[in-house]
Structures are given as C-alpha cells and as structure tokens.
Backbone bond lengths (Angstrom), bond angles and torsions (degrees), N, CA, C in turn:
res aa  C-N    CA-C-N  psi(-1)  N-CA   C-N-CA  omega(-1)  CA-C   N-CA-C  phi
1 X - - - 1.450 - - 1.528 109.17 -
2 X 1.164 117.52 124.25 1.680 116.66 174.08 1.436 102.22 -79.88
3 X 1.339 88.61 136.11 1.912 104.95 161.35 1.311 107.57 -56.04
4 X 1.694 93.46 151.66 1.958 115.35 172.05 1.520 89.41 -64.65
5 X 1.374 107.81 151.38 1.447 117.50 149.04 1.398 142.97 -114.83
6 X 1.320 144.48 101.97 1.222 149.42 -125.60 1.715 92.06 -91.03
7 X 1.045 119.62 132.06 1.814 123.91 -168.08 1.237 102.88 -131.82
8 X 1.470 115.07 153.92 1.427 126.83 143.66 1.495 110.48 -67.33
9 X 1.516 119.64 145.10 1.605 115.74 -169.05 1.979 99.70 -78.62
10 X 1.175 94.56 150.93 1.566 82.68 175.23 1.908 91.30 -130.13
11 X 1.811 98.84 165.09 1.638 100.56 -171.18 1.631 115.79 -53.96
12 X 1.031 118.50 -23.97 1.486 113.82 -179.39 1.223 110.38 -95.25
13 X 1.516 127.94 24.84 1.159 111.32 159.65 1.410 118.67 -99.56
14 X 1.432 115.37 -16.95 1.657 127.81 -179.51 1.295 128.22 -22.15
15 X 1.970 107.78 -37.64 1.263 103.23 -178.36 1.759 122.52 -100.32
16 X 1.366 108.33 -14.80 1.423 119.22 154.82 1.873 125.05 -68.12
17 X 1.671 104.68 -41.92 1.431 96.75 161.69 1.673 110.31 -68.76
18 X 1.072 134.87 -53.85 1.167 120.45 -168.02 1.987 124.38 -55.76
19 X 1.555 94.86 -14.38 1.369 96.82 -156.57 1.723 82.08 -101.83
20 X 1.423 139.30 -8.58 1.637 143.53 162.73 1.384 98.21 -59.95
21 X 1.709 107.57 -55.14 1.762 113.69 -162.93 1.618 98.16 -49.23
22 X 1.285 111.90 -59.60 1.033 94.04 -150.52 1.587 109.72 -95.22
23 X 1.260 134.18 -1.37 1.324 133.47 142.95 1.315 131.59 -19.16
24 X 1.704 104.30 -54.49 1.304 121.07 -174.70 1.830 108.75 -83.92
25 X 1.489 97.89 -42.91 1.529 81.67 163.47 1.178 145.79 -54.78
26 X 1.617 117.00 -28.70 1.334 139.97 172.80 1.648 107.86 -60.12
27 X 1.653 106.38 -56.48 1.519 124.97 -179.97 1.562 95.45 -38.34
28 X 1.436 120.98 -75.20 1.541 129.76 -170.55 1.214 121.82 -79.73
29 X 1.213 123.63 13.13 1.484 139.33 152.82 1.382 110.33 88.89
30 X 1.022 116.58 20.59 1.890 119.62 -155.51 1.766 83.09 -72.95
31 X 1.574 92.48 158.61 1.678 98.82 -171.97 1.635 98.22 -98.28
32 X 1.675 109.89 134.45 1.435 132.22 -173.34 1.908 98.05 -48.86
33 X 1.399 114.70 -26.23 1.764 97.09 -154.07 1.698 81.36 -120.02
34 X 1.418 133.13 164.01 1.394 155.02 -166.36 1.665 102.14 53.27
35 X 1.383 124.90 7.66 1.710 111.56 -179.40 1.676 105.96 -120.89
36 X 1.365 93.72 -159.28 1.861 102.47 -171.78 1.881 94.15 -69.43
37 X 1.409 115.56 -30.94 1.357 100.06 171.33 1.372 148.00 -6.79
38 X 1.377 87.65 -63.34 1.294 120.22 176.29 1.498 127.00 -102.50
39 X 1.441 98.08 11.22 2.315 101.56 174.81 1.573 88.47 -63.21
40 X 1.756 92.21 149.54 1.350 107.14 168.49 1.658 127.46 -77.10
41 X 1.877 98.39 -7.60 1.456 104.92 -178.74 1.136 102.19 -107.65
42 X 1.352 137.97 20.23 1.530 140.18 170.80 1.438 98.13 -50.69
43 X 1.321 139.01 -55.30 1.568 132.83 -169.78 1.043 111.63 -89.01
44 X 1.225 113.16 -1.75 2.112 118.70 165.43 1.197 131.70 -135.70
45 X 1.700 102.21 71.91 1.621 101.00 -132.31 1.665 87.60 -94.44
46 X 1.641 116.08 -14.46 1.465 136.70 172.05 1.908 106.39 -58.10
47 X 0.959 109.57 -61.55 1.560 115.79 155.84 1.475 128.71 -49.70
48 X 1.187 116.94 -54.11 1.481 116.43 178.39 1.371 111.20 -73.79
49 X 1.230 130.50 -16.82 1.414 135.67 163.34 1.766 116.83 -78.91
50 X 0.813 131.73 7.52 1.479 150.89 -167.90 1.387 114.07 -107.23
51 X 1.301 109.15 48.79 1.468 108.55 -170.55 1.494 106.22 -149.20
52 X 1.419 116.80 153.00 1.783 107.03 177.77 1.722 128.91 -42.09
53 X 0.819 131.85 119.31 1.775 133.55 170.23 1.744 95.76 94.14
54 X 1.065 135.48 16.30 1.542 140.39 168.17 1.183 144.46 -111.47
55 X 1.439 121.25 130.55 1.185 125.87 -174.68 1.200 140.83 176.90
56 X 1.237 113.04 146.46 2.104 115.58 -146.81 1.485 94.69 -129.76
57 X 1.269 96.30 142.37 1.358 114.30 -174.89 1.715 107.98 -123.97
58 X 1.488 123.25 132.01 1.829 114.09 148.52 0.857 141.24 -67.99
59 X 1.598 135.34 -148.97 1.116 114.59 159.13 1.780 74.36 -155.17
60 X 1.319 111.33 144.89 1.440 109.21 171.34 1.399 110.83 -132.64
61 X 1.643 134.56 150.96 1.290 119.55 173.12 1.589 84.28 -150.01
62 X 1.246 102.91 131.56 1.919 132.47 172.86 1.799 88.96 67.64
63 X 1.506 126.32 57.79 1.275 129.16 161.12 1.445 107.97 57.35
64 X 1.308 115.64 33.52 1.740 121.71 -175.02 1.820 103.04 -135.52
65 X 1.208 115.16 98.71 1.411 115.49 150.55 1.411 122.38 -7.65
66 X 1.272 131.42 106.84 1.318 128.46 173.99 1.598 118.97 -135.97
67 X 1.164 122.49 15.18 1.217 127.24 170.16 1.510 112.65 163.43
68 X 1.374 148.26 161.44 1.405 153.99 97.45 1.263 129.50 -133.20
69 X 1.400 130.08 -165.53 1.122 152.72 -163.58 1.356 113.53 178.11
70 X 1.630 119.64 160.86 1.236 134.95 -164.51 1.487 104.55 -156.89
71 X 1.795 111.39 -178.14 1.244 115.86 168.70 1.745 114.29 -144.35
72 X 0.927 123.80 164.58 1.743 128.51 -156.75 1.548 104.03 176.10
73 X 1.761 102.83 133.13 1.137 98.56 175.98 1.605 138.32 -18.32
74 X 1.479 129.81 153.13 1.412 119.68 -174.09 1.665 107.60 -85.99
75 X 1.097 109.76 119.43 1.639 109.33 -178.57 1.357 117.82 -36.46
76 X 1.386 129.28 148.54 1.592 143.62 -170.74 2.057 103.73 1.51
77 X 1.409 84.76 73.33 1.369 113.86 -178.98 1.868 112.38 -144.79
78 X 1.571 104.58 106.31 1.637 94.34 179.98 1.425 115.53 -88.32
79 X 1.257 118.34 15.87 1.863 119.97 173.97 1.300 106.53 -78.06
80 X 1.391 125.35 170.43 1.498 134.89 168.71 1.414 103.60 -95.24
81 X 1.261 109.01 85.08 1.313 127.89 166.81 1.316 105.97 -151.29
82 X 1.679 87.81 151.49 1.924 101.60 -170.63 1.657 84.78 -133.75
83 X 1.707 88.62 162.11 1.678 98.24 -178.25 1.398 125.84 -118.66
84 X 1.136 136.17 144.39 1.377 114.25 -146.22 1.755 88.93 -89.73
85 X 0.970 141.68 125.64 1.496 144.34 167.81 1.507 134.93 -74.24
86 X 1.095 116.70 142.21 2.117 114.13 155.54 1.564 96.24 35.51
87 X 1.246 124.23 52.21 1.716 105.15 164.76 1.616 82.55 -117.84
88 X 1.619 92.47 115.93 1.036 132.42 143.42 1.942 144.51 -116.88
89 X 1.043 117.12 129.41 1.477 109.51 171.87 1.541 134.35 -93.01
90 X 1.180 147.10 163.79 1.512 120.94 135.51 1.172 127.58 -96.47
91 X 1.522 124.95 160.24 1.025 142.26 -174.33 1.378 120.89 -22.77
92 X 1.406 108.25 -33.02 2.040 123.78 -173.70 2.128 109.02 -60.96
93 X 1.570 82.28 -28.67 1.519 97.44 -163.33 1.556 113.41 -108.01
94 X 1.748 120.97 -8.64 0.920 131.98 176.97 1.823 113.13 -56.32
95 X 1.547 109.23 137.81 1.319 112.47 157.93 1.740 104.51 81.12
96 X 1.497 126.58 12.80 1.025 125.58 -177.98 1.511 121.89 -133.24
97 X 1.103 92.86 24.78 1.807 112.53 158.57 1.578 94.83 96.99
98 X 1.116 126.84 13.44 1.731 115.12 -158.73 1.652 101.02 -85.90
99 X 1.727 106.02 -31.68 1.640 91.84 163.85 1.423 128.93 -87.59
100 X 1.200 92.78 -18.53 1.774 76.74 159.77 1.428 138.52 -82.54
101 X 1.648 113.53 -8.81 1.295 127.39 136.99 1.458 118.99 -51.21
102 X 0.989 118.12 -75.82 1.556 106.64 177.48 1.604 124.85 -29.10
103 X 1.773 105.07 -59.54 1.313 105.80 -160.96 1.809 86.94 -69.97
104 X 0.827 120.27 -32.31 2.105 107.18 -176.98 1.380 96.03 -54.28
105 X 1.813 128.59 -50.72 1.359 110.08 -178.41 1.616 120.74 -75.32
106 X 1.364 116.24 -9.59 1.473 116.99 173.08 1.957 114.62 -71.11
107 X 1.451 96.70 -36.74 1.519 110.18 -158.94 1.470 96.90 -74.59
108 X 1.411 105.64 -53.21 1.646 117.82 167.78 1.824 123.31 -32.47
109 X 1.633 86.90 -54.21 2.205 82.27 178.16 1.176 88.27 -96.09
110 X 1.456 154.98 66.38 0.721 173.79 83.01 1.897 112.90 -34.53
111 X 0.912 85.12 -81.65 1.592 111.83 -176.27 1.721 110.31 -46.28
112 X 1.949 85.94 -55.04 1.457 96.19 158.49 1.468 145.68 -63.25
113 X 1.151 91.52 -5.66 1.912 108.53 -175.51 1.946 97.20 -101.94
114 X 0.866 99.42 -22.78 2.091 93.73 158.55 1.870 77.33 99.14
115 X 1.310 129.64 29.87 1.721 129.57 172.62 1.830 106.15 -68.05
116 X 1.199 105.17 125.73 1.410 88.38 168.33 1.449 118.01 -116.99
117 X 1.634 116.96 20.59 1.729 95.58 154.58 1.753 77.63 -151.79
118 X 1.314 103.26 -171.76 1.814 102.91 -175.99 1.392 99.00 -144.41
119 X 1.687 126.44 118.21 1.308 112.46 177.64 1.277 115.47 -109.13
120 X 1.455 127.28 175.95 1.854 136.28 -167.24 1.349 97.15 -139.49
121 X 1.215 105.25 158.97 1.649 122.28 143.57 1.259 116.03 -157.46
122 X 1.691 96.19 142.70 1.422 77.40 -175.44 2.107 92.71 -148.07
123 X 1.412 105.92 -141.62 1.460 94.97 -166.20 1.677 111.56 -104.76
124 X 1.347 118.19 153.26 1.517 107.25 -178.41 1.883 114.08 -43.31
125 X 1.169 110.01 -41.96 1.698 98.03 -149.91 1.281 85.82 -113.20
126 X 1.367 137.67 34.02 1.487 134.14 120.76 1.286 142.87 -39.11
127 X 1.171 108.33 21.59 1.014 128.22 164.37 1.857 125.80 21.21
128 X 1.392 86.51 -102.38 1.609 111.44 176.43 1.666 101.80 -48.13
129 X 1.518 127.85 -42.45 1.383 126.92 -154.01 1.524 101.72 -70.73
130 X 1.822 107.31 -42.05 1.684 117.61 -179.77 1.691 97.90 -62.74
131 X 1.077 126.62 -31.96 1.303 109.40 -157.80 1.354 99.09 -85.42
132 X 1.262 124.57 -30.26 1.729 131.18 170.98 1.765 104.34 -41.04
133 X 1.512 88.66 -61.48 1.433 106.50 -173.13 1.408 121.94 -51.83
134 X 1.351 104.67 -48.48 1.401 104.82 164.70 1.483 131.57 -40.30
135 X 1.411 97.20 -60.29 1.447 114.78 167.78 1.583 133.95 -38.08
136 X 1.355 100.47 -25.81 1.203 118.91 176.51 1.522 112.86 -108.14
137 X 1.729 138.64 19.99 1.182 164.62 144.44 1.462 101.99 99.04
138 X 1.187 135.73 7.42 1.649 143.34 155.39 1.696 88.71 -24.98
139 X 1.331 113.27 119.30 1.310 129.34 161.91 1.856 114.54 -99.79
140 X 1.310 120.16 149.52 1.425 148.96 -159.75 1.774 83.45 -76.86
141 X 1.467 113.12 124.43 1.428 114.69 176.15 1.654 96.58 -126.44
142 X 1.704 112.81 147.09 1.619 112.43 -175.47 1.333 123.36 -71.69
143 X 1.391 92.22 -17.11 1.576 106.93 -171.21 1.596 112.98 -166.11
144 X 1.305 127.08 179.49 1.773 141.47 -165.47 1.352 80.28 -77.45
145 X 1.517 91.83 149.28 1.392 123.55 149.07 1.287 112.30 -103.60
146 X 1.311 139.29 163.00 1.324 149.46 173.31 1.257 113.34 42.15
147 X 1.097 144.25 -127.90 1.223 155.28 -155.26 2.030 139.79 -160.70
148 X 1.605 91.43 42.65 1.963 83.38 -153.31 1.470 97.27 -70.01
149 X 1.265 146.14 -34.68 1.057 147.44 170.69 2.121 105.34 126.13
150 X 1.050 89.56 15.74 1.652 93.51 -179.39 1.756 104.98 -103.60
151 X 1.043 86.89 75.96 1.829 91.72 -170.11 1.806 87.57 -92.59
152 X 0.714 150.18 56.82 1.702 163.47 131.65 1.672 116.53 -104.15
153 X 1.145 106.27 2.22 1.468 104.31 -170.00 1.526 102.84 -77.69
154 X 1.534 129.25 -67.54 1.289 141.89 178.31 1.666 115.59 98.58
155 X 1.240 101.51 -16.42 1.660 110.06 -161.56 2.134 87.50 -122.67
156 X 1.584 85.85 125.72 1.385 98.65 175.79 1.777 114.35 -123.75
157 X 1.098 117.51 120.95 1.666 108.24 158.77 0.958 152.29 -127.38
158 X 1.377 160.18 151.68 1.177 132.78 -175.68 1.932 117.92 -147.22
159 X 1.058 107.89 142.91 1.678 114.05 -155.98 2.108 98.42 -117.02
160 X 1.448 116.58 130.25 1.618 101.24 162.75 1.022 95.32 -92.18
161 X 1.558 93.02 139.04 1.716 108.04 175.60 2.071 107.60 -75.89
C-alpha cells in the first residue's frame, strides 16, 4: 500500500479538493448555509491560499485527492493568530494518523509564519476531530473569535503555538 502524501495544493487541484470538502460535509451532515459549505473560495482554494502567512496543503494516496487542510490569518481579527482551515478527510483515510500528520504540518507553518496562537471551529458532534484537537492542547473557547462567517459551527478553539 503506498503512503498518503501530504502536499502543497497546486491550481489544478481546486476542483477535486473542493468536490472532497464538500463530500464529507454532506457525509456528516454539516448544514450547507453558516459553514465552509458555503466559502466563496471553496472552488479556489489554490487562490485563496495565495496570500502572506498562508497555506493549504492535500493529502493524496494512489494520485487521488483524499483530504486537506491549511492555516491563514484569522478572518477580521487584528491578533497574530491564524486558523487552522477546511481540513477535512474521507472515509478511505480516516483513523490512520493522516490528521495528525497534517495538523503537525499545519501547526509547523504555523510556527513558521511568526503565528502566536492558532484557532479552529468546528461542529458540536465532531466528535473524533475535538478529541484530535485536544490532543494537540486546543483549549474550549465560549465563543468566535474574529469573524469567518461560519456562525453554525458552535465549537470554538484555540492552541499557543
């Protein structure tokens, strides 16, 4: 079996990551309107990552898109904090360390981008994702920071890098 491979996103991948994102959202029921569903850079996620302190990574195994996530400043937020983004997987790749690979390469250009805390959100009965998160010292926040526009999320966190 070949290993996943953790990537920088390149432009032709936009329409295979976008069409994973939202697979998995559908799979876990997340609601289409207040989430990543509905970002306007979901189909240009190569573009919207193209900006100072940012950057999204895949994950591919047998030359097929199967999951990523990234991190980029925290939306209409003036702290030095970035947010960890859209890391999502599917099911093929679930439970086999591939997010905790990721988030080591998210936390990492993180570190490298001069970020000094890293925030998430994500959905109540996410279960498995909080417990990742935890693991990696993401602390329980009461409410949003900044502004991403996913006010359906409910679940806030935040980690010092």
């Amino acid at each position: 079996m070949t290993a996943p491979i953790i990537r920088p996103i390149k432009k032709n991948d936009n329409q295979q990551i976008a069409k994973v994102i939202r697979s998995v959202l559908i799979e876990l029921g997340v609601p289409r309107v207040g989430t990543v569903y509905e970002d306007a850079g979901l189909d240009n996620l190569y573009e919207t990552f193209q900006k100072e302190r940012a950057r999204y990574f895949v994950v591919t195994e047998h030359d097929e898109i199967v999951g990523g996530g990234g991190i980029a400043h925290l939306d209409n937020y003036d702290g030095n904090v970035c947010e960890l983004q859209k890391m999502y997987f599917l099911p093929v790749v679930r439970g086999r360390g591939i997010g905790t690979l990721m988030i080591d390469e998210c936390l990492q250009t993180a570190r490298e981008f001069s970020y000094e805390r890293c925030y998430l959100e994500t959905m109540p009965y996410m279960i498995a994702a909080q417990k990742l998160y935890r693991k990696y010292g993401f602390k329980a926040l009461q409410g949003p920071m900044g502004d991403t526009g996913h006010y359906a999320c409910g679940v806030y966190m935040i980690k010092d890098l």
